[in-house]
N, C-alpha and C positions, 0 to 999 in steps of 0.2 A: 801853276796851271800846266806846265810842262810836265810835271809829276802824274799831274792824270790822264794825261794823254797819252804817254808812255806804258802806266797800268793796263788803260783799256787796250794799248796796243799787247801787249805781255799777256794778258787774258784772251784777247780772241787769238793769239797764234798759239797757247797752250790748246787751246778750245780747238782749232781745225786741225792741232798734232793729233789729238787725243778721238777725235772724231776721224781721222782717218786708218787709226787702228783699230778700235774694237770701240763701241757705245760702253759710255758707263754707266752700270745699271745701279738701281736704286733699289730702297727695300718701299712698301708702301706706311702711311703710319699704323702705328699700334703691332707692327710686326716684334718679336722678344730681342730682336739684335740692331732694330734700327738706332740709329746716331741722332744727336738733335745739337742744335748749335746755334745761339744766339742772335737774332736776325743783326744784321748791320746797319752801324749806328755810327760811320766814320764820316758822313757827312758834314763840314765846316764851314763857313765864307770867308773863316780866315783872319774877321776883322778883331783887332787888340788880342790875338793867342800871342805869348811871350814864347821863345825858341825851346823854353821847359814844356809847355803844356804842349807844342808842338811835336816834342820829341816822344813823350808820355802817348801821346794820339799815333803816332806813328807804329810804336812799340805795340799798343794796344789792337792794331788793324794789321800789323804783320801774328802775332798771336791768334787774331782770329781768321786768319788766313792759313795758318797753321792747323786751326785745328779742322776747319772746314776741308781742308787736305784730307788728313786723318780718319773724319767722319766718311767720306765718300768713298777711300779709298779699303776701310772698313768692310764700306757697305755694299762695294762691287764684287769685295772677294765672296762674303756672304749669299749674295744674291747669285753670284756664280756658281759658286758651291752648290744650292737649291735647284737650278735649270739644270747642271750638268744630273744631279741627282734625281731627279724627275723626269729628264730625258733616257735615262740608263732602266727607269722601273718601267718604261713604258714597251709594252709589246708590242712586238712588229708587226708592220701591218701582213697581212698575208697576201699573198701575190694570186692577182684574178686569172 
């Protein structure tokens, strides 16, 4: 139990570092670059898992933690790329 309350702790102070820098953006779906990743499925109660199935479960929620990294941080450079890009073709406005 100490382990997920320590995660949730480690996720929201990644979440308010990363929120006090810059927003991470996303792509929407069906876009040609968006990322997709396996919904999460690390949920247990724990009861009779041997310290094998446990470590297997462990390995398997740091891998998808891994890649959900990957995916987002993919898809903010992307999406960055497209506003900065979109913001530069746009004409200025002209002054009244």
């Amino acid at each position: 139990m100490a382990d997920q309350a320590t995660k949730t702790e480690t996720k929201s102070k990644k979440a308010a570092k990363s929120s006090a820098e810059e927003p991470t953006l996303s792509l929407p779906a069906g876009h040609p670059e968006a990322g997709y990743y396996p919904p999460d499925l690390s949920f247990r109660d724990g009861a009779g898992e041997s310290d094998e199935e446990q470590a297997a479960l462990d390995e398997q929620i740091a891998d998808r933690d891994d890649l959900v990294a990957a995916v987002e941080a993919h898809e903010h450079e992307i999406a960055t790329a497209e506003r900065e890009a979109a913001l530069s073709e746009e004409p200025e406005a002209a002054p009244k």
